[in-house]
VEXKOLLO-571055 format. One record per residue (C-alpha): residue number from 1; residue in one letter; x, y, z. Coordinates in steps of 0.2 Angstrom, whole numbers. Example, Ala and Ser with C-alpha at 12.3 -4.5 7.8 and 13.67 -1.06 7.14 Angstrom:
BEGIN
@num 1&residuo A&u 62&v -22&w 39
@num 2&residuo S&u 68&v -5&w 36
END
This chain:
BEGIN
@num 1&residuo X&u 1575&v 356&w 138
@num 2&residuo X&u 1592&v 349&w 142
@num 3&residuo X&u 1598&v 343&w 159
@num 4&residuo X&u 1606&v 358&w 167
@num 5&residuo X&u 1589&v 367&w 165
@num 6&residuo X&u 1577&v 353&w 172
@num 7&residuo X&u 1588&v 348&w 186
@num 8&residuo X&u 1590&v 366&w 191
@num 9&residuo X&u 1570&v 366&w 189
@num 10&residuo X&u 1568&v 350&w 201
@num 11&residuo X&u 1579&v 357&w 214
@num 12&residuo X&u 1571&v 372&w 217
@num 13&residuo X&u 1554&v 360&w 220
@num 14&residuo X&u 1559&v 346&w 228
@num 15&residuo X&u 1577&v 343&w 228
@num 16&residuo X&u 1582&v 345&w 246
@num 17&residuo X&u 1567&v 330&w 252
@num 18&residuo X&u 1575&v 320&w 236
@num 19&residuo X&u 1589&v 320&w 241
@num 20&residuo X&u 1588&v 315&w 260
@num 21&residuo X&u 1576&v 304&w 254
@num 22&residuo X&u 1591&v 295&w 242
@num 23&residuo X&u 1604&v 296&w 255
@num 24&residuo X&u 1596&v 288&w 266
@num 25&residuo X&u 1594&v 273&w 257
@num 26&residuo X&u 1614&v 274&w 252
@num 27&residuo X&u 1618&v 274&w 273
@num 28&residuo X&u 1607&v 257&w 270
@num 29&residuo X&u 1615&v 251&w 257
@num 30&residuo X&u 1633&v 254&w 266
@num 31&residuo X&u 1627&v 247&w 282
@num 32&residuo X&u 1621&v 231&w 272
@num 33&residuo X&u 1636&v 228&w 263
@num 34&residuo X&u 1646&v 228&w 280
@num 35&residuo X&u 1638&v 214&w 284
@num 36&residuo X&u 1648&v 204&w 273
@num 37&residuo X&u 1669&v 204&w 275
@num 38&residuo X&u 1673&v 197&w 258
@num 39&residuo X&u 1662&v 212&w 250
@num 40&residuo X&u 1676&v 218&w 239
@num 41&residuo X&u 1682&v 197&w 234
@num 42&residuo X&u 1659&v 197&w 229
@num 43&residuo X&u 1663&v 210&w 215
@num 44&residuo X&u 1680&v 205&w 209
@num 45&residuo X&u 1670&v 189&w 206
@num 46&residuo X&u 1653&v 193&w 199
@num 47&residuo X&u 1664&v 206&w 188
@num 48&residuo X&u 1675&v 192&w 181
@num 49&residuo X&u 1659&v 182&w 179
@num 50&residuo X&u 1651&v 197&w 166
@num 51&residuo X&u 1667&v 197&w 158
@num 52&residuo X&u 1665&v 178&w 154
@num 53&residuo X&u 1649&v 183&w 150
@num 54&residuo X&u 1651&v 197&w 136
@num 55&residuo X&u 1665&v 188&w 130
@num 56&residuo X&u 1656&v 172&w 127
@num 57&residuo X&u 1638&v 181&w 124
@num 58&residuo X&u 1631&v 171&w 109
@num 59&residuo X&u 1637&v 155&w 116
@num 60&residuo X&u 1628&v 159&w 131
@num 61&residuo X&u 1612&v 165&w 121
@num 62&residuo X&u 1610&v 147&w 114
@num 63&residuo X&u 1613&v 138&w 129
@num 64&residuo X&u 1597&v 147&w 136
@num 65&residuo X&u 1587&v 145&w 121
@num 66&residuo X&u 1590&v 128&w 120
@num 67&residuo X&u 1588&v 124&w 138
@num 68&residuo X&u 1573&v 135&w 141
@num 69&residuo X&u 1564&v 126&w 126
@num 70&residuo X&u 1567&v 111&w 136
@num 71&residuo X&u 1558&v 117&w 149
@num 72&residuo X&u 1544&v 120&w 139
@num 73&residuo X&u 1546&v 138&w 136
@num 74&residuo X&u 1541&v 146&w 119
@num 75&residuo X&u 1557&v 156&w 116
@num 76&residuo X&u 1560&v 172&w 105
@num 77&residuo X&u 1574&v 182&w 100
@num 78&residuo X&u 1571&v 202&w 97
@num 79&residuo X&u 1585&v 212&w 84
@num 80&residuo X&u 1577&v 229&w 89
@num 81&residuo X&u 1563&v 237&w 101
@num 82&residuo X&u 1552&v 235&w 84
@num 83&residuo X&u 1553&v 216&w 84
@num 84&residuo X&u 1552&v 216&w 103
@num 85&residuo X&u 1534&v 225&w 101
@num 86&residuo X&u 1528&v 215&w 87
@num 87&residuo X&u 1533&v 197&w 94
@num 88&residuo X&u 1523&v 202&w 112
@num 89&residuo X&u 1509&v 209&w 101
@num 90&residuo X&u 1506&v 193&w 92
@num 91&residuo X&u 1504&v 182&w 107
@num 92&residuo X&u 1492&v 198&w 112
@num 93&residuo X&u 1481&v 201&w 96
@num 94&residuo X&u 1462&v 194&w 105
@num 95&residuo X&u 1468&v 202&w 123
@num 96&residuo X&u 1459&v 216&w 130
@num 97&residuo X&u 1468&v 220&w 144
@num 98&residuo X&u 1487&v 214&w 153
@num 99&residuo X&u 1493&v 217&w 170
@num 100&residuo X&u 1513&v 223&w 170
@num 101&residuo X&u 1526&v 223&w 183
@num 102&residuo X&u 1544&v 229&w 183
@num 103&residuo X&u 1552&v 231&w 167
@num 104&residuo X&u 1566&v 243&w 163
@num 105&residuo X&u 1564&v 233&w 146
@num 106&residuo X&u 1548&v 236&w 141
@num 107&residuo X&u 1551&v 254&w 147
@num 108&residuo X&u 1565&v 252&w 135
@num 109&residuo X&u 1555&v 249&w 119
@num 110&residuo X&u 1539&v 257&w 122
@num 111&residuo X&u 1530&v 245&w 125
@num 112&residuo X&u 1516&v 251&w 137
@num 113&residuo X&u 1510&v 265&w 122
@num 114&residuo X&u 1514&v 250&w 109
@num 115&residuo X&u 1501&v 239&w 117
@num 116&residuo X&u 1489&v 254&w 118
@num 117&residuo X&u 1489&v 261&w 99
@num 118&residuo X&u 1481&v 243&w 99
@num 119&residuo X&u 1469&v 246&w 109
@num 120&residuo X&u 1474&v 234&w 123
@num 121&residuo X&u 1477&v 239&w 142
@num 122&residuo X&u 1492&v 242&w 151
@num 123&residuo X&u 1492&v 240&w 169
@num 124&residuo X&u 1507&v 246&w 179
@num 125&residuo X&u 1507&v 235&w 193
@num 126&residuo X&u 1522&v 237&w 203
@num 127&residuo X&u 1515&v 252&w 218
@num 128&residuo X&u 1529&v 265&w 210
@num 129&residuo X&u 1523&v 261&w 193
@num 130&residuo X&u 1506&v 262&w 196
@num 131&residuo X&u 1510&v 278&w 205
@num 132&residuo X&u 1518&v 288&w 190
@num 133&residuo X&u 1506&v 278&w 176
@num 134&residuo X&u 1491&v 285&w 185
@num 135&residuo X&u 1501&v 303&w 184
@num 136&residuo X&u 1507&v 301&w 167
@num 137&residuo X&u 1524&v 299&w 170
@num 138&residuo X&u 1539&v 289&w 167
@num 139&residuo X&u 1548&v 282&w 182
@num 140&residuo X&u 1562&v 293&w 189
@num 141&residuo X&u 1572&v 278&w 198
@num 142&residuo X&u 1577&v 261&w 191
@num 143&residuo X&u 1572&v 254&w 207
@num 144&residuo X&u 1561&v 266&w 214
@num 145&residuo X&u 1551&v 274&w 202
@num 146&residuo X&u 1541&v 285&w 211
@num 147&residuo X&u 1555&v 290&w 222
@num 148&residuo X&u 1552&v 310&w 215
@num 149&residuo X&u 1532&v 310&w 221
@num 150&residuo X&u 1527&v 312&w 240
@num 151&residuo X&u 1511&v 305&w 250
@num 152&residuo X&u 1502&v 319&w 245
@num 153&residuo X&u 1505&v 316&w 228
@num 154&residuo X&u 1498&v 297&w 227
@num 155&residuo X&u 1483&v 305&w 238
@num 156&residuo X&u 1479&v 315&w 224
@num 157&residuo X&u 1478&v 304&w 213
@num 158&residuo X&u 1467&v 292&w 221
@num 159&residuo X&u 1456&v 305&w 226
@num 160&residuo X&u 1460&v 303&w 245
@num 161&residuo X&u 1462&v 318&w 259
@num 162&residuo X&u 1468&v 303&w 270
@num 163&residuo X&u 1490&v 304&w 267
@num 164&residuo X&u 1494&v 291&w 277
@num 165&residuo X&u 1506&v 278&w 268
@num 166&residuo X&u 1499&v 261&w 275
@num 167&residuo X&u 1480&v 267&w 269
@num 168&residuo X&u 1489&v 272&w 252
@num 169&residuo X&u 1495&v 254&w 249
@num 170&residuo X&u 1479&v 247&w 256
@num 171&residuo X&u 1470&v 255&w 245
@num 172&residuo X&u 1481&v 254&w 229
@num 173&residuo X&u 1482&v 235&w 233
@num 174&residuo X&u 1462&v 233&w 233
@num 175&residuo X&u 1460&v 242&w 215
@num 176&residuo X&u 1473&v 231&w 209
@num 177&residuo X&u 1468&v 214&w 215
@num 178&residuo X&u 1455&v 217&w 202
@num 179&residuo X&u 1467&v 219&w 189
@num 180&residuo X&u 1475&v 203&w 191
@num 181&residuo X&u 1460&v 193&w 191
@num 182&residuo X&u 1451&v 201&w 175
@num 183&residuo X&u 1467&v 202&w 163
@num 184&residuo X&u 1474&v 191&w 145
@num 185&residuo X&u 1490&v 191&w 152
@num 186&residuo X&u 1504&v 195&w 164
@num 187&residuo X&u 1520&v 204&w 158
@num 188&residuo X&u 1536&v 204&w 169
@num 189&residuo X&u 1554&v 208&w 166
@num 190&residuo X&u 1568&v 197&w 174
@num 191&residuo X&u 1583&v 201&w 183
@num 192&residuo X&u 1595&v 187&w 177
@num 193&residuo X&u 1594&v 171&w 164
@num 194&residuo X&u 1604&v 156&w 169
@num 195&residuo X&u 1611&v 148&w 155
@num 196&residuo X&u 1614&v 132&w 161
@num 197&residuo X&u 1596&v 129&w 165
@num 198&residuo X&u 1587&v 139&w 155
@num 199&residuo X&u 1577&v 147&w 170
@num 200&residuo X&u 1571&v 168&w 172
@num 201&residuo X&u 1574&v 173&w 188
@num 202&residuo X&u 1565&v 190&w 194
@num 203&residuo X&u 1570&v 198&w 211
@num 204&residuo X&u 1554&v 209&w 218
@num 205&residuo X&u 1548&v 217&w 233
@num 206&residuo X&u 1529&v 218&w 232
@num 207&residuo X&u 1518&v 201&w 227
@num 208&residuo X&u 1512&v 207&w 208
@num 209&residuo X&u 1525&v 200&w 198
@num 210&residuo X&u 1523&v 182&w 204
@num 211&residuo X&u 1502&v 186&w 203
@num 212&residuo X&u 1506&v 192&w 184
@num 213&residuo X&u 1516&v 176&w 181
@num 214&residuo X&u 1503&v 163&w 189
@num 215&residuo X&u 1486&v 171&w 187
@num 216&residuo X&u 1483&v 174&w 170
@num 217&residuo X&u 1484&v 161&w 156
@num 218&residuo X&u 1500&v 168&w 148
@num 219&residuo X&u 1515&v 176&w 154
@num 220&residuo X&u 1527&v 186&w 145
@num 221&residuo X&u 1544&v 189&w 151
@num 222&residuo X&u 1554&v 203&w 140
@num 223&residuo X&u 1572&v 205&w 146
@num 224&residuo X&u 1588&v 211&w 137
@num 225&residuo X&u 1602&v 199&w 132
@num 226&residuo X&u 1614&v 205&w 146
@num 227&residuo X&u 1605&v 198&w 159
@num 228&residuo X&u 1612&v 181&w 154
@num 229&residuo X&u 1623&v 173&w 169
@num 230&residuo X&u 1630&v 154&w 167
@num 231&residuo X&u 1625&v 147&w 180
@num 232&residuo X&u 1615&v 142&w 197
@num 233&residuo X&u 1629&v 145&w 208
@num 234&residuo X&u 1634&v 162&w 201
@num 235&residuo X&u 1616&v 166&w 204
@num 236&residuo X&u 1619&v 164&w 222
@num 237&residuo X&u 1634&v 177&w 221
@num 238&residuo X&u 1623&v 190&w 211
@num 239&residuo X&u 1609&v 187&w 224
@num 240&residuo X&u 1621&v 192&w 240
@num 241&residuo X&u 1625&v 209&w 231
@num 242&residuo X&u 1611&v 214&w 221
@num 243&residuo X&u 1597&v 220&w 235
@num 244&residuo X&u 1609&v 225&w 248
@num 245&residuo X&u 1617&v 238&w 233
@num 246&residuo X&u 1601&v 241&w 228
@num 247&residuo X&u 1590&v 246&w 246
@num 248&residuo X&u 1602&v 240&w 260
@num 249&residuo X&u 1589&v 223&w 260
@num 250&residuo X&u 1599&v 205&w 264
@num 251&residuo X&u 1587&v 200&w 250
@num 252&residuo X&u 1570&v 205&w 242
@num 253&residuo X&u 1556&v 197&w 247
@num 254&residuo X&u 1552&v 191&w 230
@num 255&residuo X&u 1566&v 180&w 223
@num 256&residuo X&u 1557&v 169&w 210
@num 257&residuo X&u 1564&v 156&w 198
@num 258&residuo X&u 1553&v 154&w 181
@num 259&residuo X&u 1552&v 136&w 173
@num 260&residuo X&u 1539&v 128&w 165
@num 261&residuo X&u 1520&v 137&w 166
@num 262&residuo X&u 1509&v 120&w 172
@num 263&residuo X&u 1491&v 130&w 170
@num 264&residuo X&u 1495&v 138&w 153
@num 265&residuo X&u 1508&v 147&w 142
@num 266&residuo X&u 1526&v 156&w 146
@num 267&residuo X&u 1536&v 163&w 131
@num 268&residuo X&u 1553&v 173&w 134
@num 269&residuo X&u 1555&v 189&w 123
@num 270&residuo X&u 1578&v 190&w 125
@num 271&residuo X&u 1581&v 208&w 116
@num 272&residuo X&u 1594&v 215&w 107
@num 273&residuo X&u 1593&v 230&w 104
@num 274&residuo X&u 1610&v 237&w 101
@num 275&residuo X&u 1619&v 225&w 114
@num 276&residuo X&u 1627&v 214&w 102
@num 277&residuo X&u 1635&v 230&w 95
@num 278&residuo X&u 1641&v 237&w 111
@num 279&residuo X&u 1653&v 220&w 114
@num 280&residuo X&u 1666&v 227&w 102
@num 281&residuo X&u 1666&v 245&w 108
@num 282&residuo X&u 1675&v 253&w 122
@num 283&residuo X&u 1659&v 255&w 131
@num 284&residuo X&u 1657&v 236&w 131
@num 285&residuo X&u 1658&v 237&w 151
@num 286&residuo X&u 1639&v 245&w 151
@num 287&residuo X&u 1633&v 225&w 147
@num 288&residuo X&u 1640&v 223&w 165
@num 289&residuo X&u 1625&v 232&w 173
@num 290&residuo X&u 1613&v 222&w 184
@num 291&residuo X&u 1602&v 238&w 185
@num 292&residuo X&u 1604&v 239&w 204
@num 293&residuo X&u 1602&v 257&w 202
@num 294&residuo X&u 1616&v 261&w 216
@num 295&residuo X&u 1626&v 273&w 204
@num 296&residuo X&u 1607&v 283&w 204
@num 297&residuo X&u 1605&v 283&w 223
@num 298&residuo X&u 1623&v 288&w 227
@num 299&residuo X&u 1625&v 301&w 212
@num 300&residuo X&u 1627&v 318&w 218
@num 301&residuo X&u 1618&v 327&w 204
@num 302&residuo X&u 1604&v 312&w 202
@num 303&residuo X&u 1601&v 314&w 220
@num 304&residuo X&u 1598&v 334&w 218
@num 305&residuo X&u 1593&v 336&w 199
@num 306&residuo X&u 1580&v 319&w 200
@num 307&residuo X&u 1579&v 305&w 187
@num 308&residuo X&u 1567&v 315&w 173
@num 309&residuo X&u 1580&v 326&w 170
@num 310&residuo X&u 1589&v 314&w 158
@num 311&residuo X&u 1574&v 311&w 149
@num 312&residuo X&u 1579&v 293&w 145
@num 313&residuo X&u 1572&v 276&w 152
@num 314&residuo X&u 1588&v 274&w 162
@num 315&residuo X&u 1595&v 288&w 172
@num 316&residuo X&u 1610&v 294&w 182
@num 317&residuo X&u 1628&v 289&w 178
@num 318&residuo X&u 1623&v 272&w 167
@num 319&residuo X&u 1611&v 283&w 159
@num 320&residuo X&u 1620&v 294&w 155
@num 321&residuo X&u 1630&v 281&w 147
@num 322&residuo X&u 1618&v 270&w 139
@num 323&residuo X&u 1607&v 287&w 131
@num 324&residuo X&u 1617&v 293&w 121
@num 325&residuo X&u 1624&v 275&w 113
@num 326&residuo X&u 1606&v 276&w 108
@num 327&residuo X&u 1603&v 296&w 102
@num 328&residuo X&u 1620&v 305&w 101
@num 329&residuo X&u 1612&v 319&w 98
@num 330&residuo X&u 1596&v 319&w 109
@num 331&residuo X&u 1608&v 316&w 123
@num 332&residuo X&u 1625&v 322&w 121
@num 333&residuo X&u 1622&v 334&w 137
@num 334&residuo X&u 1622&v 319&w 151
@num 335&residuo X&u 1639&v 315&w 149
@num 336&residuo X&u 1643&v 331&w 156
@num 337&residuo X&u 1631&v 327&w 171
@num 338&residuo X&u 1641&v 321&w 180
@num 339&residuo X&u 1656&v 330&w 194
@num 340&residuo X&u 1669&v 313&w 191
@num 341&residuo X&u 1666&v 311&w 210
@num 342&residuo X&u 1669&v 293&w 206
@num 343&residuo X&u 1657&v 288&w 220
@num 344&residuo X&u 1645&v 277&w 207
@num 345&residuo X&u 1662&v 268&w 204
@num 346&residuo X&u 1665&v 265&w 221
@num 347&residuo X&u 1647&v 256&w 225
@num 348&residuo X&u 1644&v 248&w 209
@num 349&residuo X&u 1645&v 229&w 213
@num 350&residuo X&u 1650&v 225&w 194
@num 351&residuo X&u 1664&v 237&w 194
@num 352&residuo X&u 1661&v 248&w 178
@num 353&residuo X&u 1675&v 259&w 177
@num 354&residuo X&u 1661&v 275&w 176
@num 355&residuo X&u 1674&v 290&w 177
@num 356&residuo X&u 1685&v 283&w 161
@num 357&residuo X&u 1670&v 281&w 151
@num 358&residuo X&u 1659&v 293&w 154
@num 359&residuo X&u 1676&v 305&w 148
@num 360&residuo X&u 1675&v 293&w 134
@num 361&residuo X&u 1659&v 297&w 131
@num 362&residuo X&u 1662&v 314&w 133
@num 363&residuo X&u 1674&v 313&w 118
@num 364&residuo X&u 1660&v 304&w 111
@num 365&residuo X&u 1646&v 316&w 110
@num 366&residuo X&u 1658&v 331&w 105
@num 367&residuo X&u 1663&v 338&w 90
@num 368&residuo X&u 1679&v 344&w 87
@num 369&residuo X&u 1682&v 358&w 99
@num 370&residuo X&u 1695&v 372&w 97
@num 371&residuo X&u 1696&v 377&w 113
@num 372&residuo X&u 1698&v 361&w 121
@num 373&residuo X&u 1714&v 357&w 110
@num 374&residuo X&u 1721&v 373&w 114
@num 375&residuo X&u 1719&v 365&w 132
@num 376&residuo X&u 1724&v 349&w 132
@num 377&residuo X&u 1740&v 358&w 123
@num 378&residuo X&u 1741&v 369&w 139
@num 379&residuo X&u 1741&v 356&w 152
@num 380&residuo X&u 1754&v 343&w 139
@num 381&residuo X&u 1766&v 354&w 141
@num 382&residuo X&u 1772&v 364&w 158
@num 383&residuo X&u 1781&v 378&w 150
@num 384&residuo X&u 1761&v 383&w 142
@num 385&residuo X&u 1754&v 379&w 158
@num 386&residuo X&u 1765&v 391&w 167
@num 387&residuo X&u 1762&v 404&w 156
@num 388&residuo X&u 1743&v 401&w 154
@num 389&residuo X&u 1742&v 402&w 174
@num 390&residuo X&u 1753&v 418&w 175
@num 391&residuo X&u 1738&v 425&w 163
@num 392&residuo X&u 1725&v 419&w 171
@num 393&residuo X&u 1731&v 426&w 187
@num 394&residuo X&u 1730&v 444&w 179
@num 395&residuo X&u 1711&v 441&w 169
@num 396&residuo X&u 1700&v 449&w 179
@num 397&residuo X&u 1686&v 436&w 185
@num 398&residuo X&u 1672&v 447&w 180
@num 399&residuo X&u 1679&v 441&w 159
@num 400&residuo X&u 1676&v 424&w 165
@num 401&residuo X&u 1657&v 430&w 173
@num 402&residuo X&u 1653&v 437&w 157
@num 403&residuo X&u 1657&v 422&w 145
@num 404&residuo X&u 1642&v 413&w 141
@num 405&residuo X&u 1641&v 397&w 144
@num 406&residuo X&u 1631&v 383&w 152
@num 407&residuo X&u 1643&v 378&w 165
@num 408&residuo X&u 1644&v 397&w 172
@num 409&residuo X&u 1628&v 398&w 170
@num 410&residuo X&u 1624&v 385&w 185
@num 411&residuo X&u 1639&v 387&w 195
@num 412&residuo X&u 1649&v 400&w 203
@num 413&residuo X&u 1665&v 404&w 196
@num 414&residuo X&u 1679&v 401&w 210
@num 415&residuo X&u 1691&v 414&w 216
@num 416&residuo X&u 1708&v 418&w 208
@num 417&residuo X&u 1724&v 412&w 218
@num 418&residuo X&u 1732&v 427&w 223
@num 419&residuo X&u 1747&v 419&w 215
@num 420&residuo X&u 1750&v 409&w 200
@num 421&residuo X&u 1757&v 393&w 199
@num 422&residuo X&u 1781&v 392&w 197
END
């Protein structure tokens, strides 16, 4: 099923309570950011430091190498999601079972169902995780990824009648201190690298990631080239933006700066993955992302349609960018999910010019279409596009009603002007 036809589907089930649900956390996220005066000076700023960044990538990829090594951190580099899954695998070959926070990464690569076609355990320890683990999802939200389920849902699962949240967490927490205490190893993502130190800092809000990192004898940390930054300072700068965009937070509660393991082994997985390819191509501006999932919460048609809609790891308008870089095919409808309201412009704290390329990538995904020529013909030229008014003026609207298409199928056609266009 494509977009249009499982948005439509979540709508009708739990659209409305999604999307007050989201916009609630946007009116946070705007009241956060008013906080700080120089707002708009923060994302000039950490913009101008990602262009540094892509421009100077492999630079900055040896610099972390070299100093993370130093640190005493066993360091690998992943071409594709295949070498990603095979380098944590072989750190994993005797382990029986591993305790996972956060990871867009691994979500990314596959690497939950990797792990288990080996016969190893994957436990989703992050509560939103868990959450759609124990259902048999994939999370719907970058930053909340059970965002789609309610308190009756998690009840379920648990086997409770009791729906109150607290006594959900509680409980929850309980089966998972288990967890930590019995599992080979601890898997995190992070949310930045800084080069010039050669540390992996992860921003969370629950306690699991740090009990992943310190518990077990081995950490893994799998995170994707692009979260490279230079330096300790521009950390500071990322840090001021990145849980206010996020949740309307001042700062998660977690922010947590990886060295050196004293009581066992660290090693870094940096991946790839088609990144290195994407700094030559006019949707080079997608490496600027810091995954703060803003352009999700504020999205019209994520807020109505739900994140599974766009079937990939990353939804909303940066999925809807990043999918179909990965399967044209498979994805070439999200483009078009999207109104070009230009609101996930407006909040994105990087400054990705979203409208321009996902109209790119609109041309993209496309074949060469007839019809759309003939169009961009019409409106080129003002002698067509008075003529091709004057027509549509005198089409009855019931042609257009029985043209089949997706777009009419989904949405009302608007009313004729009474009079064309001079």
């Amino acid at each position: 099923m494509k977009h249009y036809e499982l948005a439509s589907k979540f709508y009708q089930q739990k659209g409305k309570k999604h999307n007050d649900s989201l916009w609630a956390i946007r009116q946070k996220r705007d009241k956060a950011i008013k906080e700080i005066p120089e707002w708009e000076e923060l994302r000039n700023q950490v913009s101008e430091i990602k262009d540094n960044v892509i421009d100077n990538l492999q630079n900055y990829i040896d610099e972390f190498i070299e100093n993370a090594k130093n640190n005493g951190i066993e360091v690998h580099f992943a071409k594709t999601d295949i070498d990603h899954n095979e380098i944590v695998y072989s750190y994993l070959k005797d382990a029986k079972k591993v305790v996972k926070s956060k990871s867009m990464l691994t979500e990314e690569c596959g690497l939950n169902e990797y792990l288990e076609s080996k016969g190893i355990e994957v436990i989703d320890t992050d509560l939103g995780e868990r959450i759609v683990q124990l259902r048999g999802e994939k999370p719907s939200h970058i930053v909340l990824p059970a965002i789609h389920t309610t308190k009756e849902d998690v009840a379920e699962i648990l086997n409770e009648t009791n729906t109150d949240p607290t006594y959900l967490t509680h409980k929850m927490r309980k089966l998972l201190r288990e967890e930590f205490l019995t599992a080979d190893a601890g898997l995190s993502g992070a949310n930045f690298l800084v080069a010039n130190k050669g540390y992996a800092v992860v921003c969370t809000n629950e306690g699991n990631a740090d009990l992943g990192a310190s518990v077990p004898p081995l950490h893994i940390i799998s995170v994707g080239i692009d979260k490279l930054i230079p330096t300790m300072q521009d950390l500071g700068v990322f840090l001021r933006m990145l849980a206010r965009n996020a949740t309307g937070q001042k700062t998660t509660t977690y922010t947590s700066i990886f060295g050196k393991k004293t009581d066992g082994k660290r090693v870094i997985v940096l991946v790839d993955n088609g990144r290195l390819q994407r700094i030559n191509s006019e949707f080079r501006d997608t490496l600027k992302c810091i995954r703060c999932s803003a352009c999700l919460t504020t999205c019209p048609v994520f807020r109505r349609g739900g994140g599974h809609s766009y079937r990939y790891t990353i939804p909303g308008p940066i999925g809807s960018l990043l999918a179909p870089l990965k399967d044209k095919e498979e994805y070439k409808d999200l483009p078009f999910a999207c109104t070009l309201c230009n609101s996930c412009e407006m909040v994105c704290p990087v400054k990705i010019p979203f409208s321009k390329q996902l109209v790119s990538m609109r041309k993209y995904v496309s074949e060469e279409n007839v019809i759309a020529k003939v169009g961009q013909k019409i409106f080129q030229n003002p002698n067509y596009y008075k003529l091709f008014s004057k027509i549509l003026h005198l089409t009855p609207k019931w042609v257009f009603e029985k043209i089949p298409n997706e777009w009419s199928k989904y949405k009302n056609i608007p009313d004729i002007p009474r009079r064309g266009y001079e």
